[in-house]
N, C-alpha and C positions, 0 to 999 in steps of 0.2 A: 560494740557489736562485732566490730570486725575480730577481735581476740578471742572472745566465745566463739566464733564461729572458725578461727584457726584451732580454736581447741576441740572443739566436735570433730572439725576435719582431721588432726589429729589422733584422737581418740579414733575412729574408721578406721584408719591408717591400722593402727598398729591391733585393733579387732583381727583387720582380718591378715595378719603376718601373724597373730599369734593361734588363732583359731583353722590351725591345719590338721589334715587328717594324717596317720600315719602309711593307708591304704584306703583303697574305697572299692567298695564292688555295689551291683544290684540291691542283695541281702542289708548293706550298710544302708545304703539308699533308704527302704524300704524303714526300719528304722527310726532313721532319722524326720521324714516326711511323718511318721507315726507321732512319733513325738513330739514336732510342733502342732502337730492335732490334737493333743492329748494337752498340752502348755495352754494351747489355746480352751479346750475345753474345759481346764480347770482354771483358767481366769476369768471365762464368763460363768461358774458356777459361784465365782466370789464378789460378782457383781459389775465385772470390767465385760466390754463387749456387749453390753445388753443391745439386742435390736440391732447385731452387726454378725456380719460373716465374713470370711475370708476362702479364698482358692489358695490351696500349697501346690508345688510341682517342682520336684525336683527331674534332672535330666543333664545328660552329657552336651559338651560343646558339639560334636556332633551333632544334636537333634534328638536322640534316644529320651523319651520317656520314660524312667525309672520309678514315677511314683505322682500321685497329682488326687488331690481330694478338696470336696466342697466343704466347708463346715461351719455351723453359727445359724444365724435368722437366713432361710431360703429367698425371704423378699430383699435381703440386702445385695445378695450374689447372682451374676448375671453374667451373659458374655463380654462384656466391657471389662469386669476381671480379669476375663483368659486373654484378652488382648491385650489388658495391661502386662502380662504375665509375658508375652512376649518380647512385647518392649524393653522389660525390666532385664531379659533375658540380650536380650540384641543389648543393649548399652553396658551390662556386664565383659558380652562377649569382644564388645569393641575394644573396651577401656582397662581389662584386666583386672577390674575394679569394681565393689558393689556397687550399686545404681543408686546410693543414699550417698557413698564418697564422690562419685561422678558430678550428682547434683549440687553437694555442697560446694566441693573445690570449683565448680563453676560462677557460683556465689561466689565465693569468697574473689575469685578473681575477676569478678566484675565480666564473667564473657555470658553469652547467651546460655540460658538451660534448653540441657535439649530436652526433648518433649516427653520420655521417660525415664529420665533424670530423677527418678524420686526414691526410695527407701524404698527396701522391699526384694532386689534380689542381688545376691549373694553366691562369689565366687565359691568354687571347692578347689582347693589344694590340695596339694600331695607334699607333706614337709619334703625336703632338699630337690623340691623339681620344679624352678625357678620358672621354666619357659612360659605353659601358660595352665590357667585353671582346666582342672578337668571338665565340671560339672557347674550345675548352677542351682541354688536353692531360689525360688520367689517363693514370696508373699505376697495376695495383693489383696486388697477390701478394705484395709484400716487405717489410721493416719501413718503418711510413709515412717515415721519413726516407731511407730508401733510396730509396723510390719519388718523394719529392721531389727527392731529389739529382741522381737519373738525367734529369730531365727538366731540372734548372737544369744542368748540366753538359752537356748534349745545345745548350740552347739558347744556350749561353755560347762552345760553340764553331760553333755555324752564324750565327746573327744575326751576325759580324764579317765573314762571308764573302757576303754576301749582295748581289749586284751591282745596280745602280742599275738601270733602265730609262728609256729617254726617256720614253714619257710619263709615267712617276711622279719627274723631273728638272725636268719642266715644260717642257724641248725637245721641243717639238710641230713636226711639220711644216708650213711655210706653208699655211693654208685658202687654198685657192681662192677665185676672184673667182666673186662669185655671177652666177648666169646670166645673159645679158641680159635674157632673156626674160621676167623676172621683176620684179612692178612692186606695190607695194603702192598702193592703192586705198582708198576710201573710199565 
């Protein structure tokens, strides 16, 4: 038990060091929350999810709301979800770390689970900016492994498609010649 569950906690680990964004904005947001709705709605069309729903919500470590939707059987989905959702969000924010790595590496070290310790939400990085996540993806309504999956499979296949932009390439347009007009003085 104990090695499978170093190895899961491993596997986390290295999900979310390799699962980085190379920029994020709203529009990304926006997106990304789409498309684990869209993940999700085409796995309960193939049979998974029957008589289950889930709440998405993406949002800055700040608080900012970027994106948050209900979707699946409405009797499964409730306010106990968006609570969870906060939780999931607060133990992210604490631990730098998804809330499925928090909860297992607490397992695995034999200390207390904290109380939304469970799979389901999900740091955002910005590759080479180590300090702390930006944003946070949850899930919440489904078994916490599922609700981890969804969003490491969601982000496994957008982060590869993700197109450069000049100025985040660092092709900036020639600045202009400063005005003549203009004279520093002392």
């Amino acid at each position: 038990m104990s090695s499978d569950l170093q190895s899961l906690v491993d596997t986390i680990s290295e999900q979310e060091e390799s699962l980085r964004f190379p920029y994020f904005s709203s529009d990304i947001a926006w997106e990304v929350g789409s498309a684990v709705r869209e993940r999700f709605m085409n796995a309960r069309s193939q049979g998974r999810f029957e008589k289950q729903g889930c709440v998405i919500q993406i949002s800055t470590f700040t608080g900012q709301t970027l994106f948050a939707a209900a979707v699946g059987d409405e009797s499964a989905i409730g306010p106990v979800n968006w609570k969870w959702v906060e939780g999931k969000k607060d133990v992210a924010r604490n631990w730098n770390h998804s809330s499925f790595y928090v909860g297992q590496h607490a397992i695995l070290k034999g200390w207390e689970r904290e109380q939304y310790a469970f799979g389901g939400g999900f740091p955002i990085w910005i590759k080479g900016c180590p300090s702390a996540p930006l944003a946070i993806i949850v899930v919440s309504g489904l078994a916490e492994e599922d609700d981890h999956q969804l969003i490491v499979d969601t982000l496994s296949d957008y982060l590869p498609r993700m197109k450069p932009v000049a100025w985040r390439t660092g092709r900036l347009p020639p600045i202009g010649r400063k005005p003549s007009n203009h004279t520093l003085t002392r």
